[in-house]
Steps between C-alpha positions, in 0.01 A plus 500: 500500500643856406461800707322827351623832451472698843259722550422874511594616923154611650382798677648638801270376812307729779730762707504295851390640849729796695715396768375605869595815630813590669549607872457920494839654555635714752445921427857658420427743802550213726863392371620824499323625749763674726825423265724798538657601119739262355878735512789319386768568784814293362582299198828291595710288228610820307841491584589219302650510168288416230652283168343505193285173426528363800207505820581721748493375877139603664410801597237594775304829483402524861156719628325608788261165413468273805706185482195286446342653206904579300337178333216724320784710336531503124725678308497711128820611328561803303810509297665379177868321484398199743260262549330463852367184718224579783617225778216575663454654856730814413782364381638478107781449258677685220647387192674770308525489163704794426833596668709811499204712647298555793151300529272701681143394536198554636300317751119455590403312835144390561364313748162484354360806699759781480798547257839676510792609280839499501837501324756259446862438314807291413843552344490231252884359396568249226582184720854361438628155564838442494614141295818290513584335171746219548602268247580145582432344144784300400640479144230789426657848380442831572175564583250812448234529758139716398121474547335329296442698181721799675887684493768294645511514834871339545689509235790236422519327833758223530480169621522483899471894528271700568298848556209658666236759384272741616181422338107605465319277759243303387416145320773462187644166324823539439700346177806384502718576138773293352654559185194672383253232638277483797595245657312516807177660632439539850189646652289675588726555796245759771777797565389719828589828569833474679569162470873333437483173310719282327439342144762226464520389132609121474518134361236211542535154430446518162772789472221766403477839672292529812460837749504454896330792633593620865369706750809663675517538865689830558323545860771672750681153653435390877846727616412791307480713804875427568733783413683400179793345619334250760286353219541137449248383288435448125136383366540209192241311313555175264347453159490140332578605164711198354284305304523087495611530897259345735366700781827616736528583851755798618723502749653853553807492768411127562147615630210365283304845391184355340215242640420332195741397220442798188377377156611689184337854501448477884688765744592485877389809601693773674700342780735696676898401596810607665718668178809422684402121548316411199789272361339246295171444277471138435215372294387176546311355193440102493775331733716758320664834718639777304732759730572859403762706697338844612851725472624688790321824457248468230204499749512761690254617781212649334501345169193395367494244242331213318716188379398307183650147457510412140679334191831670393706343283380193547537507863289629785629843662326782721467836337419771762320769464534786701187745553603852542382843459700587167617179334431125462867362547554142481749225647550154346591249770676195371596118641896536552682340270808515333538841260229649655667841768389792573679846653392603846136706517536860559845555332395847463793604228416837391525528085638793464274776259702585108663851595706740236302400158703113632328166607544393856745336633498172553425297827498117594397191662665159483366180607658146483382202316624115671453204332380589166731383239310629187222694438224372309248798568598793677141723679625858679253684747586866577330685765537905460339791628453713258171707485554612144698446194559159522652531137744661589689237711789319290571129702765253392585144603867454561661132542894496463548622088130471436263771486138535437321833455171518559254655287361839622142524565184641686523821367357741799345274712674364829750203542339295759590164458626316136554163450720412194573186298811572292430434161681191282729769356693586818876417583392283844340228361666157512778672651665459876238641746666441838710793659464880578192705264431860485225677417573880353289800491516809447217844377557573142271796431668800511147721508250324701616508869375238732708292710510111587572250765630140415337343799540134397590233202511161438583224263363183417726277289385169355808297578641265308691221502695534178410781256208366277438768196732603200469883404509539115524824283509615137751673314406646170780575244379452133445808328242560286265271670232636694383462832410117665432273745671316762310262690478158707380196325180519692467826317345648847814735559580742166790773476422742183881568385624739251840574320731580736315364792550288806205374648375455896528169618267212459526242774480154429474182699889375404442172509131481306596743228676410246475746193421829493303694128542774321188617282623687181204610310305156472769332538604303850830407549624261774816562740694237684519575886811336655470659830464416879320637832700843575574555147467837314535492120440683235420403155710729215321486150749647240528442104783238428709587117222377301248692644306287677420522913762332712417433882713441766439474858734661753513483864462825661584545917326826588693512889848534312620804610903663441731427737485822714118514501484525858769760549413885574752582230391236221623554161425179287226419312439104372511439138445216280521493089258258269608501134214461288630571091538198350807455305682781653747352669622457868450839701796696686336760712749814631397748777672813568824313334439182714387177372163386648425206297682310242419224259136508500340259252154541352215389721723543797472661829821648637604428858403847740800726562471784728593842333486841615203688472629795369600285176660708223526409135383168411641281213345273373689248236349203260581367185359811298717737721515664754242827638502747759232548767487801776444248802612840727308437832321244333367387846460566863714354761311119587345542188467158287512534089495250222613620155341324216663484166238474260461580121284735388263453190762593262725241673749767690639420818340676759473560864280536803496507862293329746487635855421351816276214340202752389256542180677654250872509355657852368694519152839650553577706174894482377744809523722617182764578699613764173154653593509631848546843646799764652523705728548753588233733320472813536294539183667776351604311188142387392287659266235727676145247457703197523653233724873393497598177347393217713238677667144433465153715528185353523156585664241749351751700386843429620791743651721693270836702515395873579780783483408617902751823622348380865657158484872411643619398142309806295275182359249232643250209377182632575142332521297520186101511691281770439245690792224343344694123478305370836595144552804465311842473512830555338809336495848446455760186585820429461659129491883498680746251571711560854828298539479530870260666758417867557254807487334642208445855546278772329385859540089533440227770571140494520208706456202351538202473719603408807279214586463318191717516236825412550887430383609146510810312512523118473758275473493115322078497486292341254278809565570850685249822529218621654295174425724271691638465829818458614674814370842531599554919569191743398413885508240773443433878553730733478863330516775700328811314367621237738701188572386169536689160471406102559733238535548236241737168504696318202310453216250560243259831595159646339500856617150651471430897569057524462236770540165423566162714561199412664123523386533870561605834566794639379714801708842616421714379162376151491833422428778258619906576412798273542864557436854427589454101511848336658560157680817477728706209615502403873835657594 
């Protein structure tokens, strides 16, 4: 059977009966009957300070209303800029929701019979939290912290640092930035007005970010009320932040400081300790204890701070973080093991602030390293307190012959505390790692004045048993071929090399790797690696006699220093010879009229001789003859050079210098002996708009002989710039050979603006003006004919005279003069 269609809805019935009637009620004479007026006599709660967005505490209008009938009070708000709760019974709240102003309001009070008016108002503040960013993430970079959708709050924070903020309380998720990726998002974390918390930036057990958030306890400790120096007491708290540990129980001085064993995320709470007796923190996690060392000193009475176990390196350590006022400094504490020292807390060595135009001195600390026979990975932690300008401290790492210099950086923001891992490319590595090491620093900026404290500095040193890695580098000597790349066989490790240039080491795993490549175009070539754990060696790619690339592989021993390296008065400098033009013959090699290196063979490294520095001419003999180098001072006392003989793309022999292992080599040009300068020269015997034989000009318009009645001699060379030449210069030079040391000598006058364009003397630079540094002797002004003289020793000399103008202005002559040009022997 099938259902119908429903049908149309009916009529609305019949409107039922009324209800019955109410009791009557009572006549408003008889409740108010009597009632005095309602006055408002006090309003209390408006002291407090109001924060935009957030409640205010209540606050109770009080009126001459008897106690039992407050309950019939209601309340009406006039105003704009907050929003108002009636609690009832007289008393309400406030939530402002603009700040920078005063809310005033109005209020109405009724009790149902009688009304009354009054005012009310607030100071309402923006409400400002301040947050503690620390970063615990392992194996994560630098980090940029912002809310979500926002500006950067933190920018560039490095692992196991951190920071703190002042910012806008209120609910915000936070993101966490790495490499241009969020990689975390935290929140909405609840910021009150005033409050201090910690958001701790970490690993799970899956290795993907994860935030801790902490409420820090900055109430005054228990001895508080003790005059400074009878204080004993410092407040710590414990965070579980090491992934993959099981829950741990703490032990702080050998006294257990937590009931039940913390999971991952969990914290202790504030507990509070004797500074002077806190010893030890031991974690004990599964059967397992781990003990850190508290050093003398580093807790001191009144410290506040929270202590995060987690992951490190592969190994469990305790970064503190200490909560203060004006910074967010941090601690690592470390099991003791071999390689792993520190300096005492508190050194308190005062860098010195760049005086004169000059960088600082510099000032030191040394530690000592036991039991450590190589290093495998070498971590530095520097403490200094330094409010501003942190880029302006220079620090260097100092073990026997070795030195590393760190990179500058931080620009203006303070020092705190850096923790280091030296890159693959410094001169530790693999190397002898027990005995004495110095850290260096020193203020470089000679503008910005803010001074520094080295408080403290560690290292820790992966030690090793035997050294473990070969460093390998790339020489590039085949003209005419453009720019390629070095790499490991893995291909994870590249070096982009051009002509003429020595790459930065890649380190290899000696006894995995086995060839090294070299990408020419789309072409891979593969490189034999014959080397060892400890090994440096670098890979020279030159053109053999018919044309095509030659490698050979030589070993390289970047602590060889001269023979007086470590003397006050050191003279030598280290040198070593490769001959790379095939079918040139064996190699003789003369310096200053001594014989450095004799017999060299193609494809063969000579044996190091130390030389002195000061060098002198250089010849340089093969099969196709012999030529003629200026080697004068071609190094600095300790320095260590390598001289490649290579062809060029025509097949000449020539020759370049290496120094002290870095990326680049410099071509050394030959001298024509036939072409070189006299003196002296008084320029009297040159044509007025020209330059004696020998002599070169050069710039944007160079000097040129000038008849001048003012000048010692009747005649000068004189600067060719205009007033209206801004950022130019002009030039002369003069090449001389000196049989035996002595003083050149000249007479020169100036006039020029006195700040910024000037007359310039150098002597053997690539380079020498106003757009270098290093001049030798300089004036400007107003200087009338005068004497000055530098020393020079035997050898070959480039002379160079050069006036240069700034960007602009231009006040007396504009002009530079030179005359009466003379060297004398020593006597």
């Amino acid at each position: 059977m099938c259902n119908g269609a429903p049908g149309e809805d009916g009529e609305d019935g019949p409107q039922g009966p009324g209800g019955p009637i109410g009791d009557p009620g009572v006549p408003g004479d008889t409740i108010c009957s009597g009632l005095p007026g309602l006055e408002i006599e006090e309003i209390d709660g408006l002291d407090q300070v109001l924060y935009r967005g957030f409640e205010s505490d209540p606050v109770t209008v009080r009126t001459n209303l008897p106690a039992e009938r407050e309950d019939q009070l209601s309340l009406a708000f006039v105003g704009s800029g907050a929003r108002f709760a009636d609690l009832g019974a007289g008393r309400f709240t406030v939530t402002g929701t603009q700040a920078g102003s005063t809310l005033a309001f109005g209020l109405v009070v009724t009790d149902g019979c009688t009304t009354a008016i009054g005012q009310a108002a607030f100071d309402v503040e923006v409400g400002r939290a301040t947050v503690r960013f620390i970063h615990l993430a392992d194996g994560v970079g630098s980090v940029n912290i912002r809310p979500e959708g926002g500006s950067n709050l933190v920018t560039g924070l490095g692992a196991f640092a951190a920071t703190q903020q002042a910012v806008d309380a209120g609910e915000v998720t936070l993101e966490v930035v790495s490499g241009g990726d969020v990689v975390l998002s935290a929140g909405p974390v609840s910021l009150l007005p005033n409050d201090t918390v910690t958001v701790a930036v970490t690993l799970d057990d899956e290795g993907d970010p994860v935030a801790v958030l902490l409420e820090d306890d900055l109430s005054p400790l228990s001895d508080a009320e003790f005059d400074e120096e009878d204080r004993t007491n410092a407040r710590l708290a414990v965070v579980h932040a090491a992934a993959d540990v099981p829950p741990v129980g703490v032990l702080v001085g050998g006294v257990s400081v937590v009931g039940d064993d913390l999971a991952f995320g969990e914290s202790s709470g504030g507990f509070e300790v004797f500074a002077a007796e806190a010893g030890t923190v031991e974690l004990i996690a599964g059967g397992d204890t781990l003990e850190f060392v508290v050093p003398d000193g580093a807790l001191s009475a009144g410290d506040i701070a929270t202590v995060f176990a987690t992951w490190r390196n592969e190994e469990v350590v305790l970064a503190v973080l200490f909560l203060t006022e004006t910074g967010a400094p941090v601690a690592l504490l470390q099991q003791d093991r071999p390689g792993r020292v520190s300096s005492a807390p508190n050194l308190g060595i005062e860098i010195p602030d760049a005086e004169g135009g000059t960088p600082g001195p510099w000032v030191e600390s040394s530690i000592d390293v036991t039991d450590c026979p190589f290093a495998g990975r070498i971590e530095v932690t520097v403490t200094i307190d330094k409010e501003r300008w942190a880029g302006d401290i220079a620090m260097e790492l100092v073990y026997g012959a070795r030195t590393y210099t760190f990179p500058r950086s931080g620009g203006s923001a303070a020092f705190g505390t850096r923790i280091v891992e030296l890159p693959d490319t410094n001169p530790h590595l693999e190397q002898p790692a027990t005995g004495t090491w110095t850290l260096r620093v020193r203020d470089t900026d000679t503008v910005t004045f803010s001074t520094g404290t080295l408080q403290q500095w560690g290292l820790d040193i992966q030690c090793l048993d035997e050294p473990q890695s070969a460093f390998v580098r790339f020489g590039h000597f085949i003209d005419g071929l453009g720019s390629v790349t070095f790499r490991d066989e893995e291909g994870g490790t590249t070096r982009t090399v051009s002509f003429g240039g020595i790459s930065t080491p890649i380190r290899v795993n000696a006894a995995e790797q086995e060839q090294m490549e070299l990408v020419v175009g789309e072409d891979v070539l593969t490189l034999d690696l014959d080397a060892v754990g400890g090994d440096e060696v670098l890979f020279v790619a030159i053109p053999d006699a018919a044309g095509d690339p030659a490698f050979f592989e030589l070993p390289l021993d970047t602590v060889s220093q001269p023979l007086d390296a470590g003397d006050e008065e050191a003279t030598l400098a280290l040198v070593r010879f490769f001959h790379g033009v095939d079918g040139a013959g064996p190699v003789n090699v003369e310096l200053a009229d001594q014989p450095v290196v004799f017999g060299v063979e193609y494809g063969e490294y000579s044996i190091a001789a130390d030389v002195p520095a000061v060098g002198g001419l250089l010849g340089l003999e093969t099969g196709a003859g012999t030529l003629t180098y200026n080697a004068t001072a071609f190094a600095s006392p300790g320095d260590v050079v390598t001289f490649f003989v290579v062809p060029d793309a025509d097949e000449n022999v020539t020759l370049r210098r290496w120094v002290n292992f870095g990326s680049t080599t410099t071509a050394l040009s030959p001298v024509d002996l036939d072409a070189l300068g006299t003196l002296p020269e008084d320029f009297a015997a040159t044509p007025e708009g020209e330059l004696p034989p020998n002599w070169i000009g050069g710039g944007f318009s160079p000097f040129e002989v000038v008849e001048d009645e003012t000048s010692p001699t009747g005649f000068a060379a004189a600067s060719g710039l205009g007033p209206d030449d801004h950022n130019q210069e002009s030039w002369m030079e003069v090449t001389i050979r000196t049989e035996e040391p002595g003083t050149v000598s000249w007479q020169w006058k100036v006039s020029s603006e006195s700040c910024c364009d000037f007359l310039y003397f150098c002597a053997n630079r690539s380079t020498c003006g106003r757009f270098v540094t290093g001049n030798d002797i300089r004036i400007a002004g107003e200087v009338d004919w005068t004497e000055a003289s530098f020393d020079l020793p035997a050898g070959i000399h480039t002379l160079r005279w050069a006036y240069g103008k700034d960007g602009s202005v231009s006040t007396n002559q504009d002009t530079g003069w030179v005359t009466d040009v003379r060297f004398t022997p020593e006597d």
